[in-house]
N, C-alpha and C positions, 0 to 999 in steps of 0.2 A: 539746071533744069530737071537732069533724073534726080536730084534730091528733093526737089518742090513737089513732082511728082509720086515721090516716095512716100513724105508727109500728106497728100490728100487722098492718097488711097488708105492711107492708117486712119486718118480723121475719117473717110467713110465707113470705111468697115467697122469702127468703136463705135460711132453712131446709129449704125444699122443693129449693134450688138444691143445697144442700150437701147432702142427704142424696140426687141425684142417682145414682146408682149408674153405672160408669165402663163404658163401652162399650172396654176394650183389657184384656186377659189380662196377669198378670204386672204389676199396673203397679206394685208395691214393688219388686218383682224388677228391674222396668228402669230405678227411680229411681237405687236403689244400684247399679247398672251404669254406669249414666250419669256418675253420680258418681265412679267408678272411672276410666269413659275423661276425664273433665274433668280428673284429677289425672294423668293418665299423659299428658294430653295439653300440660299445661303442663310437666309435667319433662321431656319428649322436644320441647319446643321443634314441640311438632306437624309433626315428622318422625319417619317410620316405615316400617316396611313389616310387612306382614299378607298371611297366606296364605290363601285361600278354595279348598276340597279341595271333591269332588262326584263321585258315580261313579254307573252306571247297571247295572239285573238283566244289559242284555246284555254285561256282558264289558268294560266300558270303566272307569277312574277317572282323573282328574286334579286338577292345581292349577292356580292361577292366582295368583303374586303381586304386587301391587304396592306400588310405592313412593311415597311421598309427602313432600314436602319443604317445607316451610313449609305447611303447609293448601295443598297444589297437588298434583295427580297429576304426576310426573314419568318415572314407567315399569311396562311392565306385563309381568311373563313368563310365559308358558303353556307348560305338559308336561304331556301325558300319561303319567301314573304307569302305566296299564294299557292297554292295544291290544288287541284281538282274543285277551285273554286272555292276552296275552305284557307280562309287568312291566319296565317300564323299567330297563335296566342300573343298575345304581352308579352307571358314569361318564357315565349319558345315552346317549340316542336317537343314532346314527350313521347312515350310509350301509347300512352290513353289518348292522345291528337291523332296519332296514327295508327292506330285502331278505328278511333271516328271514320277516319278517311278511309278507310278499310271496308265497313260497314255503311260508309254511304257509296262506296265504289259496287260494293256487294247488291244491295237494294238496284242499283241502277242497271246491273247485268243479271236481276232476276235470280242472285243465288245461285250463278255460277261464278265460283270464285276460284277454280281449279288453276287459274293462272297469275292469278295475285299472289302480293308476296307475303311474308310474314310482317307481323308488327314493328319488329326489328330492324328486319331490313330494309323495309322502309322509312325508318326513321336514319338509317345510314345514306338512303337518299334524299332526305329534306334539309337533313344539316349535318358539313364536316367540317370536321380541321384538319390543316398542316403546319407544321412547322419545320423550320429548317433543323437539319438535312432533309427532311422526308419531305421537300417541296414535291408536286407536280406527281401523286400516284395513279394510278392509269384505272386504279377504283374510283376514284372522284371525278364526277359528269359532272358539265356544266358550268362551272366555275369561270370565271375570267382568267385571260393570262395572266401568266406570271411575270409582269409587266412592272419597273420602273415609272415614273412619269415622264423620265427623261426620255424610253421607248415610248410612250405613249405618243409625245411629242414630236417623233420621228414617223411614227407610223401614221400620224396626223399628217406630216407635210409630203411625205411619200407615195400614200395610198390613199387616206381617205377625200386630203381637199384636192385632189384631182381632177384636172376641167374635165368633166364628161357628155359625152353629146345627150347620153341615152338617161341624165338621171341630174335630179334636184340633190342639191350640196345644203348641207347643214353646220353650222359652228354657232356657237351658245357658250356664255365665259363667265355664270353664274358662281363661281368660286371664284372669289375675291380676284376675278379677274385674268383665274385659270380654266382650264377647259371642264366644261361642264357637259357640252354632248356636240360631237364633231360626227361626220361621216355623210353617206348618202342612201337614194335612196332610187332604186331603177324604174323609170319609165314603165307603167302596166304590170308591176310586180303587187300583187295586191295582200300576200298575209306574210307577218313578218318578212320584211326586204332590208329592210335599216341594217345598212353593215356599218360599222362605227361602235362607237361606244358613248355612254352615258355613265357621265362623273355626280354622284348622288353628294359626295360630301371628299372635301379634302384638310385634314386636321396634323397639324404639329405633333410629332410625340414629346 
């Protein structure tokens, strides 16, 4: 008798654990993703690189790519796509783009320009690189982490697909079936809220 009883307090309790209901958004949706980046991550010899795009109401958009070479960060490059409403040439950010930008910041503050920067320096914040060893310098704004896809994908089922009461969940697998923009976004938050990330391009090296 206590052994019959033994076995159906086990059967309930397994039952009760499996009819649990899953506290993360998406979670089909992110198995078959997962599974996507586990196959693309063995035929690319887990080297890659992936672009991470982001832009703001006020007038700004950029990317951030990096690259990854064996499961390792090895380089990380940031451009601003968009400036003060002035889009990145074709051939890139120069000296004379960021002077434009300079001189249409000027006109618009009436020729007070005492707090602008130099040409230069500005063009050190439109576009940088890193590479390894010198990843992640505390000079470079802006940029996306220095992130794996493998953290991406943890930080995906951890944080971002999260049941939340107070906010709309996002997942999007526009790379071949990888993440292409996960995250959310809060209830009454109205200028940039989108925590998550957005996956612009992911390529084989």
């Amino acid at each position: 008798m206590e052994r019959k009883i033994y076995l159906f307090g086990f059967l309930v309790s397994f039952l009760c654990f499996a009819c649990t209901k899953s506290d993360m958004e998406y979670e089909n949706d992110y198995e078959k993703s997962y599974k996507a980046w586990r196959s693309f991550k063995k035929s690319s010899n887990n080297s890659y690189r992936y672009v991470v795009s982001g832009a703001t109401w006020a007038g700004a958009a950029w990317e951030t790519a990096i690259t990854v070479s064996r499961g390792e960060v090895t380089g990380r490059n940031f451009s601003y796509t968009v400036f003060g409403d002035i889009p990145m040439p074709a051939v890139g950010w120069s000296l004379e783009t960021a002077q434009s930008i300079l001189d249409s910041l000027s006109k618009r503050y009436q020729g007070d320009i005492g707090h602008l920067p130099s040409a230069d320096s500005l063009l050190k914040v439109l576009t940088w690189r890193e590479q390894k060893p010198y990843l992640n310098d505390p000079k470079h704004r802006g940029g996306a982490p220095i992130w794996t896809l493998d953290q991406v994908y943890e930080e995906a089922k951890n944080n971002w697909l999260k049941k939340r009461d107070n906010a709309d969940t996002f997942f999007k697998v526009d790379n071949k079936g990888m993440i292409s923009s996960c995250g959310y976004w809060e209830h009454g938050c109205m200028d940039d809220c989108f925590r998550g990330i957005s996956i612009k391009k992911i390529e084989a090296l």
